[in-house]
Legacy VTK file of the C-alpha trace (Angstrom):
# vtk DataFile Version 3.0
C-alpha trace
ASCII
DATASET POLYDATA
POINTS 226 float
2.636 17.325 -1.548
5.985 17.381 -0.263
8.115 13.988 -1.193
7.733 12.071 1.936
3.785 11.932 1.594
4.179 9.799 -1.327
6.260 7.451 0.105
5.485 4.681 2.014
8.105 2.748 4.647
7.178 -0.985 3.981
7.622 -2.208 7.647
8.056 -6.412 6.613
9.570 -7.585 9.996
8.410 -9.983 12.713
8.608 -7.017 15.734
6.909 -4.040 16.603
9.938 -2.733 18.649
11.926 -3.720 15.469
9.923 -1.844 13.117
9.209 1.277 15.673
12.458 1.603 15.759
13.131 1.949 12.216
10.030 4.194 11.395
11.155 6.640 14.117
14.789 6.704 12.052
12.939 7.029 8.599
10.259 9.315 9.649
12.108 12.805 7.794
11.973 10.737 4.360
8.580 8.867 4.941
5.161 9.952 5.933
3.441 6.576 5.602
4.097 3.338 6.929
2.901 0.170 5.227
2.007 -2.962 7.805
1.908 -5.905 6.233
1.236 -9.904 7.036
4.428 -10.316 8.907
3.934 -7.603 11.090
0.358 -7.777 11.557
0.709 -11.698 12.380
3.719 -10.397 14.894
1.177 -7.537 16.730
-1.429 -7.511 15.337
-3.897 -3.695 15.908
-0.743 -2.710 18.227
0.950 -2.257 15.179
-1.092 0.316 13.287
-2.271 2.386 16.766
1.809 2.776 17.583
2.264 4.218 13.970
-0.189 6.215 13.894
0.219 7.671 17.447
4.055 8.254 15.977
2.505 10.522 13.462
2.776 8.337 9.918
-0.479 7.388 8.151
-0.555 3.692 8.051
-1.280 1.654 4.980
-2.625 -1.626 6.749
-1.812 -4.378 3.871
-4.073 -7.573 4.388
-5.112 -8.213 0.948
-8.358 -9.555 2.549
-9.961 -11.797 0.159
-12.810 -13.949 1.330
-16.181 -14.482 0.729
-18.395 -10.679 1.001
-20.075 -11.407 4.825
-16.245 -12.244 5.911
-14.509 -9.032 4.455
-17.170 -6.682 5.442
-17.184 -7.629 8.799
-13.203 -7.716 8.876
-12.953 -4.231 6.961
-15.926 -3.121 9.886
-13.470 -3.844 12.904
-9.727 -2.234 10.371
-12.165 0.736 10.236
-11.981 1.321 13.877
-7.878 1.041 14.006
-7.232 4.173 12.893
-5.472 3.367 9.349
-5.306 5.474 6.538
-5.906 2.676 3.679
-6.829 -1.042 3.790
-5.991 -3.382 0.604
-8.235 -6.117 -0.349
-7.826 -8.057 -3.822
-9.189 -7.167 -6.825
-9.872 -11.005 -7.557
-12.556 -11.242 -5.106
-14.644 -9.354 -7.573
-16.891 -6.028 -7.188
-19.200 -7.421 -4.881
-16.757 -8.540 -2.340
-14.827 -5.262 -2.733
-17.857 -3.268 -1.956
-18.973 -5.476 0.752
-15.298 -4.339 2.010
-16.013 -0.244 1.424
-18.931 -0.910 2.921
-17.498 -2.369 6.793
-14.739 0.043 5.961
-16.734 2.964 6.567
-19.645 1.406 9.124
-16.349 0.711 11.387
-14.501 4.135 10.835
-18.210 5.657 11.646
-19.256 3.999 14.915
-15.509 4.658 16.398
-15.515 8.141 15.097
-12.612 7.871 13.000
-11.980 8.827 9.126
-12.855 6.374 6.714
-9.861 4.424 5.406
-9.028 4.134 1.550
-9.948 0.749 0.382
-6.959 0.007 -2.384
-7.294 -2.921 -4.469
-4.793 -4.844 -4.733
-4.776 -5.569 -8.993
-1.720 -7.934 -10.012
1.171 -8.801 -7.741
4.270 -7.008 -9.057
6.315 -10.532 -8.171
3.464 -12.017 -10.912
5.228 -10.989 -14.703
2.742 -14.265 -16.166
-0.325 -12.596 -15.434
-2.835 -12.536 -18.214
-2.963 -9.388 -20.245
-6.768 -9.051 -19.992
-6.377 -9.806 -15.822
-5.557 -5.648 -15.136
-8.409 -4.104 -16.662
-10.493 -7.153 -15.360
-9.513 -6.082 -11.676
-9.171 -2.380 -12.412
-13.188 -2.639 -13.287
-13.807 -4.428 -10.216
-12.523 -1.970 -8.020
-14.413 0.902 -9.708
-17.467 -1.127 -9.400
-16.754 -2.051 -6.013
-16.039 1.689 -4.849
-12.510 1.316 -3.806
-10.884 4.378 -3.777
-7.320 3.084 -5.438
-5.343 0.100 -6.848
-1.734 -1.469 -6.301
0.030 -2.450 -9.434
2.974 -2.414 -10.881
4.705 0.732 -12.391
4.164 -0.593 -15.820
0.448 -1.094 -15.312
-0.517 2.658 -14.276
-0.647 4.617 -17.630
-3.359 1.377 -18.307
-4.831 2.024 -14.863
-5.112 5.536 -15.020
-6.775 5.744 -18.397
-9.180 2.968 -17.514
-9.916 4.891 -13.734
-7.799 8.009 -14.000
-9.529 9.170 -10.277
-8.138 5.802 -8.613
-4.962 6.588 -6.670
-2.540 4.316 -8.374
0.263 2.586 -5.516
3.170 1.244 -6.677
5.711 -1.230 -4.289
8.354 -2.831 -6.318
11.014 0.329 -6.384
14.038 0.428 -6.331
17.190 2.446 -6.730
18.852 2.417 -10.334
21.039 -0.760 -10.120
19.272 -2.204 -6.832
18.587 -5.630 -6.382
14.677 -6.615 -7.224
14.732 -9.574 -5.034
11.413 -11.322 -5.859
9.918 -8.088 -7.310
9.942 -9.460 -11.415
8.308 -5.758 -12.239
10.253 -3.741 -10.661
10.935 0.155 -10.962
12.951 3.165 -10.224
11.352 6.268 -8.208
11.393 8.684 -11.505
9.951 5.900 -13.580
6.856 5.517 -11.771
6.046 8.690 -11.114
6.609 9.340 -14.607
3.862 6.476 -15.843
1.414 8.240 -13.086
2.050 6.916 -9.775
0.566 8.452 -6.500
2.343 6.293 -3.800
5.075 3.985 -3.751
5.773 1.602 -1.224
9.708 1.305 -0.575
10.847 -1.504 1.791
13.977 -3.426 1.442
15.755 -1.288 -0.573
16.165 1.214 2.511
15.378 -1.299 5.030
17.953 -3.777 4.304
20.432 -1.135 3.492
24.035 -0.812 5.056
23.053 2.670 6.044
18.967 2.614 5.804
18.941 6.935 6.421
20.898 7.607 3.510
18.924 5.160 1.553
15.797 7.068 2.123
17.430 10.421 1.226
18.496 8.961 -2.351
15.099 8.330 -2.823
13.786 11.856 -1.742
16.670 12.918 -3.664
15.876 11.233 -6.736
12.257 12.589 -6.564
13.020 16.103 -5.957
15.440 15.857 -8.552
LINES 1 227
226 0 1 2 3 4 5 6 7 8 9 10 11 12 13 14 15 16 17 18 19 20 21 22 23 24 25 26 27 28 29 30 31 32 33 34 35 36 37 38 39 40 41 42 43 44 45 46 47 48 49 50 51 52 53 54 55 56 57 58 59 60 61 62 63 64 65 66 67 68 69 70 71 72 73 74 75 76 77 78 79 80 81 82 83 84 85 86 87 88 89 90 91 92 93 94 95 96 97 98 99 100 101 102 103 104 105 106 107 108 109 110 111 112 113 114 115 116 117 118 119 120 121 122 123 124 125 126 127 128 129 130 131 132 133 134 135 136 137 138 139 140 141 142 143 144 145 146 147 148 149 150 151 152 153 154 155 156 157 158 159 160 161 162 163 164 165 166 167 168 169 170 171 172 173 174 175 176 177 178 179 180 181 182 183 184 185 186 187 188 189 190 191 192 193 194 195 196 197 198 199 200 201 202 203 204 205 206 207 208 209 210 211 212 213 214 215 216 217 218 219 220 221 222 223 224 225
C-alpha cells in the first residue's frame, strides 16, 4: 500500500466548502477522509457523496450507539452513502454491533454499493482512566458482533491484534514528535504506531491546524517512508 492509503485526513470543521477545500489540498498525502460529528451535523450525506466523488474513501465516524432496531436501521440507510467504513461503539455490546453489520450490508446491497467496514470504536484515546479489563471486553464484542476493525489507541494494538489479529486496527491520536496532543491523553507518533501494528491512522489537527497544512502532511508521509 503506498503511504497515503493508510492515512486518514480527519475533516473536524463546521463546512463542507471548508473541508472540500482542504481535502482537495491534502489529497497527494491522504487517500481517506474521516467525517466526523461536526461535519456530519454541518451537511450531513452531502458530506461523504462530495468526498467520495473527489476520489478519497471516506471513513464516516458516528460512533452510533443505540439500542440494536435503531443502529441497524441507521447503519441500513450509511450503507447506501457510499462510505468506505462506519464506526459504532464497542460498548453497545455484540448484539448491537451485529445488528449494525447487519443494516450495513442490507443498505450497501439494495443501492448496489460495496459494503462498508463496520469499525468499532474500543476506548477513546482522550480516555487514559479506562479500566484495564474494558479493551479486551470491547475487542470481544466486535469479533462477536462481526465488525471488521477497531479504533484504539496506539498503545492498545499489540493487545488488539493478539486478541483479533484479522481486525484492522485504526489509530487517531498522532502526532508529530514534539506536537501538541491537545485533548488526545494517548497520543502517538506515525513510526510508533505502525510499529505496535497499526493499519490506519487518522491525522487531523496536527496538519489541519498547521501554519502550512501541505508540508505537514509530507512530514508525515515522510516519517512513514522513512
Amino acid at each position: 500500500m503506498e503511504p497515503r492509503d493508510r492515512l486518514a485526513l480527519a475533516l473536524d470543521v463546521d463546512d463542507l466548502v471548508v473541508a472540500l477545500r482542504l481535502a482537495h489540498q491534502l489529497q497527494p498525502w491522504f487517500g481517506v477522509a474521516k467525517v466526523g460529528l461536526e461535519l456530519y451535523t454541518a451537511a450531513g450525506p452531502d458530506a461523504v457523496a462530495a468526498l467520495s466523488e473527489a476520489g478519497f474513501e471516506v471513513f464516516l465516524d458516528l460512533k452510533l450507539h443505540d439500542i440494536p432496531t435503531t443502529v441497524r436501521k441507521a447503519a441500513r440507510v450509511v450503507g447506501a452513502f457510499g462510505a468506505s467504513y462506519l464506526t459504532l461503539h464497542a460498548h453497545g455490546g455484540p448484539v448491537m454491533l451485529r445488528a449494525g453489520v447487519e443494516g450495513l450490508t442490507e443498505g450497501a446491497a439494495a443501492a448496489g454499493m460495496p459494503i462498508p467496514m463496520a469499525v468499532a470504536v474500543t476506548v477513546l484515546t482522550s480516555d487514559a482512566d479506562a479500566p484495564p479489563h474494558i479493551l479486551g471486553n470491547r475487542i470481544t464484542a466486535a469479533v462477536e458482533g462481526g465488525c471488521g476493525g477497531i479504533v484504539c489507541a496506539a498503545d492498545d494494538v499489540h493487545e488488539a491484534k493478539q486478541l483479533a489479529p484479522r481486525l484492522t486496527a485504526v489509530v487517531p491520536g498522532i502526532r508529530l514528535p514534539g506536537g501538541d496532543p491537545n485533548d488526545q491523553a494517548r497520543a502517538s507518533t506515525p513510526e510508533q504506531a505502525f510499529a505496535l501494528g497499526a493499519d490506519l491512522l487518522v491525522v487531523g489537527r496536527a496538519v489541519t491546524a498547521a501554519d502550512d497544512p501541505a508540508a505537514a502532511a509530507a512530514a508525515f508521509t515522510d516519517s512513514i517512508a522513512g
